[in-house]
N, C-alpha and C positions, 0 to 999 in steps of 0.2 A: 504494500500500500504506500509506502514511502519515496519509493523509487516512481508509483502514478505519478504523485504528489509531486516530486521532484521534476518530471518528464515536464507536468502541465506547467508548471512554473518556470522551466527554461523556456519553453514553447512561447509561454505568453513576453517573457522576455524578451527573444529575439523577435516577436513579433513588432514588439510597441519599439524597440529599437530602430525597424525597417520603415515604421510609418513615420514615426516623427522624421527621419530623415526625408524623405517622399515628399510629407508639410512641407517643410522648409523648401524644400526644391519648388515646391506649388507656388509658395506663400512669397519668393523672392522672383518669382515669374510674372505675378498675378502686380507685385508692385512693379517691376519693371514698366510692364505696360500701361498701369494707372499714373505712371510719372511723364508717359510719351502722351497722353491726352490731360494735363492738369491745369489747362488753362481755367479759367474762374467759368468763361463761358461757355464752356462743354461739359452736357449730364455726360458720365459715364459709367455703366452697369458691363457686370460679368454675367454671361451665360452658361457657358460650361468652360471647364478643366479638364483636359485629356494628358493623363502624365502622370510620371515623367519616362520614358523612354530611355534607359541608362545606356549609355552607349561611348565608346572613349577615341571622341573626335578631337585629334589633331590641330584639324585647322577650321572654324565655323565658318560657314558658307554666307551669299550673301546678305547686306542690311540695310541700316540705313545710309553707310558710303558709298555704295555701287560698288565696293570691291571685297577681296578675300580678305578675311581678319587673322592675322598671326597669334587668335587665341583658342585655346583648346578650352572643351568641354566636357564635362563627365554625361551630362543628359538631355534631356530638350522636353520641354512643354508646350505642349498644344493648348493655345485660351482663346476662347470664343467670348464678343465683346459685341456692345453695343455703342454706340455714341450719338448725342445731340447738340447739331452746332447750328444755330438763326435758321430753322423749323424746318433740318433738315435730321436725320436719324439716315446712320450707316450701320448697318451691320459687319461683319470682319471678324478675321480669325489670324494668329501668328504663332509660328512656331519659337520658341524664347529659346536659348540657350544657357545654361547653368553648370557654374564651375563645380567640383568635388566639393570646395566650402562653402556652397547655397549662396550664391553670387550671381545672380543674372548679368551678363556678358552683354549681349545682344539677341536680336531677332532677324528671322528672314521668312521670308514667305512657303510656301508651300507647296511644291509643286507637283506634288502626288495624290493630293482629295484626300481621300479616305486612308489611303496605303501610307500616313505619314510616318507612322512606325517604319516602316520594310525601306523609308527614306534616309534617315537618321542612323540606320544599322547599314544601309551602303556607303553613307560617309566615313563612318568609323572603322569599315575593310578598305576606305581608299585610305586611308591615314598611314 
């Protein structure tokens, strides 16, 4: 009975271990993007969070410079977002990038729809 006891308790362990990191990945994603729309005059809502896709890219693809960023990434979040700017509403989705210490890096777009996972894991075998 001790050794249950023991199993379920390491279990839950490494569980709450794997999620709070996960959070942080989300949580420095989710601010990234609420900092690219902070003007006073723009509402801005989240709709979903898809992530994070752990993957150990090299080099992050592109952003908001038009070009390649000589920074690496442990994983990428997918967040789906709304915005309202003089009675217009955009809807929009970015893929973020996040360092090993829950850092948001940057963002790039998407260019796979639905397969952005099977995306992020092809960057990280070009690396």
């Amino acid at each position: 009975m001790r050794r249950l006891i023991a199993l379920v308790f390491l279990f839950a362990l490494l569980a709450t271990g794997c999620g709070t990191s996960s959070q942080q990945d989300i949580t420095a994603a989710k601010e990234y993007v609420r900092s690219l729309y902070s003007r006073s005059d723009i509402t801005f809502t989240f709709d979903k969070v898809e992530g994070p896709e752990y993957a150990a890219v090299a080099r992050i693809p592109w952003g908001t410079s038009g070009r390649r960023v000589d920074k690496s990434a442990a994983c990428a979040v997918r967040v789906w977002f709304t915005w309202h700017e003089e009675g217009r509403t955009t809807h929009d989705h970015s893929i973020v990038w996040v360092t090993s210490d829950h850092k948001a890096i940057g963002w790039g777009g998407d260019p796979n729809g639905q397969d952005w996972r099977k995306y992020v894991q092809s960057l990280a075998k070009q690396s």
